[in-house]
Each structure stands twice: as C-alpha cells, then as structure tokens.
C-alpha positions in Angstrom: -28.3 -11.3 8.1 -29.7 -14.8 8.5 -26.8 -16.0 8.0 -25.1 -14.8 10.6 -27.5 -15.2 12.9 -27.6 -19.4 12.0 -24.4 -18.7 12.7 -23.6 -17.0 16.2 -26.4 -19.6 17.0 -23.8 -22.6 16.1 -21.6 -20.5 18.2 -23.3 -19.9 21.0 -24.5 -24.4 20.8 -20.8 -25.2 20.6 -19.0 -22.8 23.3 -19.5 -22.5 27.0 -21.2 -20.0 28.6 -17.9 -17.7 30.4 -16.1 -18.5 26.3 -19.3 -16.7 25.1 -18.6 -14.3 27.3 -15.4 -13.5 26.1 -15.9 -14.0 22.9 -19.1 -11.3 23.1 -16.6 -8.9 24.6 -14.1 -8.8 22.3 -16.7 -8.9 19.6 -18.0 -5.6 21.1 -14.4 -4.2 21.2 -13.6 -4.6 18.1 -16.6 -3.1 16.6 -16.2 -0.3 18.4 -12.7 0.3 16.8 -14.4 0.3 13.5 -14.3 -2.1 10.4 -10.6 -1.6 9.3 -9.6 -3.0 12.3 -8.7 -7.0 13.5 -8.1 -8.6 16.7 -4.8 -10.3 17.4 -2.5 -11.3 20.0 0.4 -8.9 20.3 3.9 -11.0 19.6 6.8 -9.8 21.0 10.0 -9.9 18.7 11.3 -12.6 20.3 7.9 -14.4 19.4 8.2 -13.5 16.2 11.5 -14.7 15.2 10.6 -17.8 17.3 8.1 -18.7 15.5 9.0 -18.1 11.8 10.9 -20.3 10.1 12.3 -18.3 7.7 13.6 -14.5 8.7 14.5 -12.8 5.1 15.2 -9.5 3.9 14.7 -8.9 0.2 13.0 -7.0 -2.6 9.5 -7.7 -3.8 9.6 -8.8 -8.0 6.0 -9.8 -8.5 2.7 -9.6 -6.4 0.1 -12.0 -8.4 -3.1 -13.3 -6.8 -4.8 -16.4 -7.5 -8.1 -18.1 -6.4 -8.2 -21.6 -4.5 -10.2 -23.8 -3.1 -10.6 -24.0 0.9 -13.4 -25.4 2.9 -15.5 -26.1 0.0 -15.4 -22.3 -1.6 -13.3 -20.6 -3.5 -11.2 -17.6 -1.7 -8.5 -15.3 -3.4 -5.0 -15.1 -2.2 -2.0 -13.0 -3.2 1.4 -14.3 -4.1 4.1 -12.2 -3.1 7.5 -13.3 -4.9 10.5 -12.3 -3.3 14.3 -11.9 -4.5 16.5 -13.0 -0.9 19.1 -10.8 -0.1 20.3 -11.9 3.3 18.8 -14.5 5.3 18.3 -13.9 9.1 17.1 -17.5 10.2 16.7 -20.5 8.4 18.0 -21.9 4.9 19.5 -19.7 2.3 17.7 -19.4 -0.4 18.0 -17.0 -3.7 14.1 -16.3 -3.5 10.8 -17.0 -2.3 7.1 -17.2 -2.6 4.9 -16.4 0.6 1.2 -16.0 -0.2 -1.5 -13.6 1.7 -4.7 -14.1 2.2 -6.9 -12.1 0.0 -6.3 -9.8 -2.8 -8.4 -9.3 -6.2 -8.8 -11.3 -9.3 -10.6 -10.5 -12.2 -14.4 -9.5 -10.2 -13.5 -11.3 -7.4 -12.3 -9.4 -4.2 -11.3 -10.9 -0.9 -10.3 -8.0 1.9 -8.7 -9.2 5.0 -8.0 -6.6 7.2 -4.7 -6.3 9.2 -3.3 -8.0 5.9 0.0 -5.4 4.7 0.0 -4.1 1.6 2.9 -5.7 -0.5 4.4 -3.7 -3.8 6.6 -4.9 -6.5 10.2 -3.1 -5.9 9.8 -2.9 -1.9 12.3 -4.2 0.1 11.1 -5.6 2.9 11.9 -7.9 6.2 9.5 -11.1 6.6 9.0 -13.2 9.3 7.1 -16.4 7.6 6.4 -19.5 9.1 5.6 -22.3 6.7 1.5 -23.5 7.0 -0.2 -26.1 4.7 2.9 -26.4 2.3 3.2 -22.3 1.9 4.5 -20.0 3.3 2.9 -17.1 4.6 3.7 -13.9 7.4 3.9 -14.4 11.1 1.0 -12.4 12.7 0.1 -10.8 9.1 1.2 -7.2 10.1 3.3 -8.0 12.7 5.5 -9.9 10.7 6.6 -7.5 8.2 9.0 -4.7 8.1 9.7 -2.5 5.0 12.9 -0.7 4.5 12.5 2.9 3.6 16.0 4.3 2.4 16.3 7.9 2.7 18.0 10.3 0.6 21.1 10.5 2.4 21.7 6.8 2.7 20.2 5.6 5.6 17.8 3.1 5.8 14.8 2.5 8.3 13.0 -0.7 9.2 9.4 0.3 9.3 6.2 -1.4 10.5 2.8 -0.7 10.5 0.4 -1.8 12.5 -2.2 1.2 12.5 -5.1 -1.1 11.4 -4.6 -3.9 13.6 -6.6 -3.8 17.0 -4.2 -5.9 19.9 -5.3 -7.6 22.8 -3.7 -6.9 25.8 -4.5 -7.4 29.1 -8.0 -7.8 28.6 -8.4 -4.5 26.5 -7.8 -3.3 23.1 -5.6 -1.0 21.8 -4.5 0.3 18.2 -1.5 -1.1 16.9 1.2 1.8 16.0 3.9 2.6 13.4 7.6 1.7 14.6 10.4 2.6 12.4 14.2 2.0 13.6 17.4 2.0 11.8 17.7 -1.1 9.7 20.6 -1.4 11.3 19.0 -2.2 14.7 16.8 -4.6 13.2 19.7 -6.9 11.8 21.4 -6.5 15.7 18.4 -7.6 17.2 18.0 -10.3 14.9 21.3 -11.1 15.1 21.0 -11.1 18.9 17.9 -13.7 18.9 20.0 -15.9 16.8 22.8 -15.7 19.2 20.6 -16.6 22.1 19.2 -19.9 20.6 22.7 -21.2 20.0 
C-alpha cells in the first residue's frame, strides 16, 4: 500500500491539477467496473487496419511465454507463433511471431487484463502493428478476431471484448462480443484496402 501511495504522490507532483482530475475519474470508473476490466480508447475498424501494419489471418502452432527485461524488472510475455494463410495488409509472409504481454512461466505470473486468450489450433484474424522490434496486437482485444467454423461450413469472425472497459464520450461502457460472417470481415478489409489506394 505504500507503494502506491509514493506513487499517486509522483502522480499527483508531475500532472496538472484539471489532468488529475481526469485521471481521478476514470480511475473511479474503472474500479467501479470491477478488476477484470481495462480502460481503452475504442478504435474504429478503420483505425484498426490503419494502424497495423500487418492484417493476417492464420492458425495459431505454438503459444510459449518467456521472461524479459523492461524498465529494470523482469516481466513475462507470451509468444504467439502463427502459420499465415492470407495476408490482408502488408508483406506476405508464411508465418509470424507477435508477443502479448503477460502469461506464466514456471512461478512467475504476469495478468494483463483486456489481453485475449490465444490457443494453439485457433484460427484467428490479427491486427499487429510492429513496437520495439516485435510485433504485438492493435488495441490488445480489439485487434483480434477468431474464426469459429460451424458444423455446416460456415465460418464467423468473432471478437470479444467483454472484459475491456471503453471510453467514450466521457463515460465508460463494457466492451461486447461481435461475431459476423468471415466473409464480411475479408469485404471490409478488402474495402479499407481499396480506399487507401
């Protein structure tokens, strides 16, 4: 506990009074959503594809985590390794590794919540943008779809977005699950490729 408090006190030394202020609020908010929620900014998908360099769809082959270093600790991330099937934006490639922060290793356990759950043997859509030499999702949650096929042969693009609490005009809400046709999903990706040109 005195840790944090050292710490909102660097806070409250290093920000202005009206950012406290907001900062406070949404503070407040999101405790009142409960710990499995986070706080983001809500990204449209025309956000989304903007800002990832890489759009893929594929199937997960390994999920590994691993510890590294990062301002002077020691934090556990995941590995996700992915086998490209189709690429939506950005240079084909035959697979991938984007990371995640958090995971478990051995006794060490990092939780970050609004961070998906990734699966060896999904298929998935990502949205990853590349950061410090990795890659990693656009918006955690918002950046991933998975592709449920159903018995009959169809296939939905779903994302989840239950645990992630998003700021929108000045108040927070619950994210939701969406599922479309991956069909759909490819058009509209399609579509914001098309509109770059």
């Amino acid at each position: 506990m005195g840790a944090e408090v050292r710490a909102a006190s660097r806070i409250r030394e290093a920000l202005p009074s009206k950012a406290l202020a907001i900062v406070a609020a949404l503070t407040s908010l999101a405790l009142s959503l409960g710990a499995a929620a986070s706080v983001a900014a809500p990204l449209s998908f025309d956000a989304l594809y903007r800002r990832a360099d890489l759009v893929v769809e594929g199937r997960v082959q390994r999920v590994t985590s691993r510890t590294r270093a990062a301002r002077g600790r020691m934090v556990v991330e995941t590995l996700v390794s992915l086998e490209v099937t189709e690429v939506h934006r950005g240079a084909a490639v035959p697979e991938l590794v984007f990371t995640l922060p958090g995971g478990r290793l051995g006794e060490r356990r990092r939780v970050v919540v609004g961070t998906p759950t990734v699966r060896p043997h999904e298929e998935v859509v990502a949205f990853l943008e590349s950061h410090e030499g990795a890659l990693r999702l656009v918006g955690l949650a918002q950046g991933l779809y998975r592709v449920n096929r159903l018995r009959d042969g169809r296939a939905h693009a779903v994302r989840d977005l239950r645990d992630v609490a998003l700021h929108r005009a000045g108040a927070l809400e619950h994210g939701e699950r969406e599922s479309m046709p991956l069909a759909d999903l490819r058009a509209k990706l399609r579509r914001a490729g098309e509109a770059e040109r």
